[in-house]
N, C-alpha and C positions, 0 to 999 in steps of 0.2 A: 182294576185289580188292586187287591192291598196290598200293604209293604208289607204284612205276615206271610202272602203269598208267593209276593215276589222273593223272600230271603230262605222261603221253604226251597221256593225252585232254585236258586244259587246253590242253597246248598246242598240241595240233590247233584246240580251240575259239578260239585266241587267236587262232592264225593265220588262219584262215577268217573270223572277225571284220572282221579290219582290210580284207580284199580288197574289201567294199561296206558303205561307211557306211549305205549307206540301207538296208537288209535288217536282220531284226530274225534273229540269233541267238542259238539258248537252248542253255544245257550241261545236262546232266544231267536231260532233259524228259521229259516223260510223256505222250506219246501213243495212241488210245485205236486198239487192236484191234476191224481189223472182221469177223474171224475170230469173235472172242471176246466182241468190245462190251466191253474189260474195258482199263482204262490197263496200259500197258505203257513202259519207261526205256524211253530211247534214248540215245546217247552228244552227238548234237547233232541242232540243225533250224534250217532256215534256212527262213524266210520273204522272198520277196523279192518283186518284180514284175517281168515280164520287160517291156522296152521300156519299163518303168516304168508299163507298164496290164495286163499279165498276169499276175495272179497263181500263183507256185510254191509247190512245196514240195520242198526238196530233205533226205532222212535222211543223216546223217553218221555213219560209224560207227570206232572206231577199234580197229585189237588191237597189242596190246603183245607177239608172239609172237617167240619167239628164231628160228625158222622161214621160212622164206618161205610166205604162204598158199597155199593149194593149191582146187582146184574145189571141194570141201564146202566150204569157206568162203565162195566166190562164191554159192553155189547157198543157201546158209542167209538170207546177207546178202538174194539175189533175194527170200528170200521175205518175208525182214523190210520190205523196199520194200513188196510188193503188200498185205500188210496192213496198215501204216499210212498206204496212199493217197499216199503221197509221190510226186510228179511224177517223180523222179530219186532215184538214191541214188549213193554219191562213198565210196568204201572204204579209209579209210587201214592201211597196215601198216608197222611199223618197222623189219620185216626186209624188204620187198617181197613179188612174188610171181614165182610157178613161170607157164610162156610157158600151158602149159594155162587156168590161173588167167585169165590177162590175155585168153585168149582168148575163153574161159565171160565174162569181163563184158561184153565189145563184144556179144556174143548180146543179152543181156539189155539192153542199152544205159547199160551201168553205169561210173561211171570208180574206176579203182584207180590209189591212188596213194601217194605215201613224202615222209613229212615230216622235210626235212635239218636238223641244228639245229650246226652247227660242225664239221663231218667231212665229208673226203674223201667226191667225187662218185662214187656206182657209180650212171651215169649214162649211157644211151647215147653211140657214139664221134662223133655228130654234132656234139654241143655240145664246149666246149674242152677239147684234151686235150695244149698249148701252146701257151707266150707268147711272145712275143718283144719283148725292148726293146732298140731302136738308137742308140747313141749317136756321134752325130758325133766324128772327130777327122782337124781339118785341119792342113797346114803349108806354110811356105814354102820353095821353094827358090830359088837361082839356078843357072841355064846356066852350066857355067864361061867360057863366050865374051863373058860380060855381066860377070864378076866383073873383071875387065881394065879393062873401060869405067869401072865403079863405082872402082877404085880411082884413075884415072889424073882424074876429079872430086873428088879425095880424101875419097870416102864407104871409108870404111875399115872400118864397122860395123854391125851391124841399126839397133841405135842411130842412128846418123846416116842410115840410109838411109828407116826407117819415121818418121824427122822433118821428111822434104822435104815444100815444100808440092806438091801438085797442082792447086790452084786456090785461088782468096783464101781460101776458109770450109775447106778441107781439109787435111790435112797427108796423107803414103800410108797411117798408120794409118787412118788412117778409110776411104780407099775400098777398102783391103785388105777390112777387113772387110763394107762395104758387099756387095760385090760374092761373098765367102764365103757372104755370108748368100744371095745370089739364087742360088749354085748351091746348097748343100744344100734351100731350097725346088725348087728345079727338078728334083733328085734325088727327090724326097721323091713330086711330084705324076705323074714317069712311073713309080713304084713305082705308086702307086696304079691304073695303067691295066692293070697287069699281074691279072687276079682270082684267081691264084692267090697274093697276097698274099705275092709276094716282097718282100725288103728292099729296099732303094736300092742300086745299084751303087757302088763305089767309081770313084773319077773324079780325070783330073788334065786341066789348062787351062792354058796359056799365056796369059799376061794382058801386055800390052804398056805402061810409064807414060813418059808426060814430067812435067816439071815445069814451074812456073810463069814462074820465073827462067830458065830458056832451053828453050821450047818443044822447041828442033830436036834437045834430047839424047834418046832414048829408051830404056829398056833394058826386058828380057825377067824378068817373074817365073814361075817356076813356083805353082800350085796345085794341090796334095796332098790329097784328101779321101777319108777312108778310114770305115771304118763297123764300129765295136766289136759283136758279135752275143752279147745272153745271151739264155737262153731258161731259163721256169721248167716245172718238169715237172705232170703232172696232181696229183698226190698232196700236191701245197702246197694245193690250192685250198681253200676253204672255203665250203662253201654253206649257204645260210638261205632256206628256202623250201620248195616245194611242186613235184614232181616227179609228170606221171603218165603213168603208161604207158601207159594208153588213147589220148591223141593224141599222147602224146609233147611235151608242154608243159611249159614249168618259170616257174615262177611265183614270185617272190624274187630273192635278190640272190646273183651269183658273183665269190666275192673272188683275185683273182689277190694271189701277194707283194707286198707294199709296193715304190714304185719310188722312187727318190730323183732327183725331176725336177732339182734345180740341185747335185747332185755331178756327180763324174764315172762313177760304177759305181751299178748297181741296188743293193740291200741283201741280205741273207739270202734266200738259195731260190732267188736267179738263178746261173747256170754262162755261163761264157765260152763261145763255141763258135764253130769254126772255121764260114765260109761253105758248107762243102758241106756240114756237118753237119745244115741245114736240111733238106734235101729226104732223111733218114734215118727221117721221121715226119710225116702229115698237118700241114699248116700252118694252124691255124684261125683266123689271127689275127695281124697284127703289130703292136706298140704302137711309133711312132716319135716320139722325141724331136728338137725344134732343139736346138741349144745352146745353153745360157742366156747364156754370155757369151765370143761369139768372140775379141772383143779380149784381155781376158784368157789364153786360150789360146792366140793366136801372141807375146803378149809376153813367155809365159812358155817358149814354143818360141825365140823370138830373143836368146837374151841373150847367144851367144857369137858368134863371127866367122863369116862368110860360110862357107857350106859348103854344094856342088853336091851334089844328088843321088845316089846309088851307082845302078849301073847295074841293081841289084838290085829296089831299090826302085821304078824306072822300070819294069823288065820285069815286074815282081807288078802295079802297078795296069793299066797295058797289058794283064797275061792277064786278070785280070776284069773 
């Protein structure tokens, strides 16, 4: 046997291990033929109880073939089950199998399955086959029929304008972003109602303030919220675990690219992508980010002078 074979079948045995601490499995065992009466390896055996009062036994058998297994393999493995009395038998292969194969074991009531160890999933298209991470970016505008007002108060700048107070404990920094933060949750929870697991829409709000010092002034902000869309493809993913194609179950862990929650862009393996681009490929999944720190990002949108909206930017968040 080679040592690719041999580290296949450990690690089959490792991984079957960890699934029930309370089950006793042995590698490399010797159980006895009631063909033959005579011991006979086996690659693994699981002793278990089912309900924790029935006693199992289930043969583990593993092939290290560059191939995908084929029905004489099933039909060999059937018979290695019925002579060693095993309750169940569980067929691993590292190349998979052929649709015949998987279909000869459900007969026999056998599961065949494929142990992932750091490589792309060739995985049915039910489980993911796209991410998506959304990242907020909001801004402010003003109406230019409020800029007039602002000036003739001599608020001349963001600067002095996100410095009025609006009540004793607040200055407009603060319920600017208060109130940022309740629409992108708001955004966030009518995504969620949609099950076909659209993103959030992009949105804009007329927000109306006074201030403290003379209630009766009020003027008109604009809110801007827009919604950056990356998606990562299947072929980044990385799995660790136990795939089978008998019930179509996957048992371990599916690693999507690394996200970078408090930047502003995912890392490596994410692509920018336009909003219609979603609906060019099953959606199995959105991963949606708040933003870590709103204030930060409109003080760093504010630093220059008052400046209304382009009529551009109005009609784009308007059409979506």
């Amino acid at each position: 046997m080679s040592n690719l074979s041999q580290q296949f079948e450990r690690d089959v045995w490792k991984f079957v291990k960890a699934l029930d601490p309370n089950a006793k499995v042995l590698f490399n065992h010797k159980v006895l033929d009631k063909d033959t009466n005579t011991p006979r390896q086996v690659d693994a055996w699981i002793s278990a109880k089912y309900g924790g009062h029935i006693p199992i036994s289930i043969l583990v058998s593993c092939k290290n073939h560059k191939r995908k297994l084929d029905i004489t393999h099933i039909e060999s493995f059937a018979s290695e089950v019925r002579t060693t009395r095993a309750s169940t038998g569980v067929i691993y292969s590292s190349s998979g199998f052929t649709k015949p194969a998987v279909d000869k074991s459900a007969s026999y009531g056998l599961s065949c399955c494929r142990l992932f160890r750091n490589e792309p999933g060739e995985i049915p298209k039910y489980l993911v086959f796209w991410q998506y991470v959304c990242y907020p970016r909001v801004k402010l505008a003003i109406p230019n029929t409020e800029i007039k007002k602002l000036y003739e108060k001599n608020i001349q700048n963001w600067s002095d304008l996100l410095t009025i107070r609006t009540t004793e404990s607040d200055s407009l920094i603060d319920e600017v972003v208060r109130e940022l933060s309740k629409r992108e949750k708001w955004c966030i929870q009518e995504s969620k109602k949609n099950k076909g697991g659209v993103v959030p829409q992009d949105w804009m709000d007329e927000y109306t303030v006074s201030t403290i010092e003379d209630p009766s002034f009020e003027f008109k902000l604009l809110f801007i919220g827009r919604w950056e869309i990356y998606r990562a493809r299947l072929e980044y993913y990385v799995l660790n675990g136990s795939y089978c194609y008998s019930n179509k179950s996957f048992i371990g862990s599916i690693a999507t690219p690394s996200v970078d929650t408090q930047g502003d862009h995912p890392e490596h393996g994410w692509e920018l992508i336009k909003r219609n681009e979603i609906f060019s490929s099953p959606i199995q999944g959105a991963f949606i980010f708040l933003h870590g720190n709103i204030k930060k990002q409109v003080l760093e949108d504010c630093k220059h002078k008052f400046v209304s909206p382009s009529n551009k930017i109005l009609s784009k968040v308007s059409a979506d």
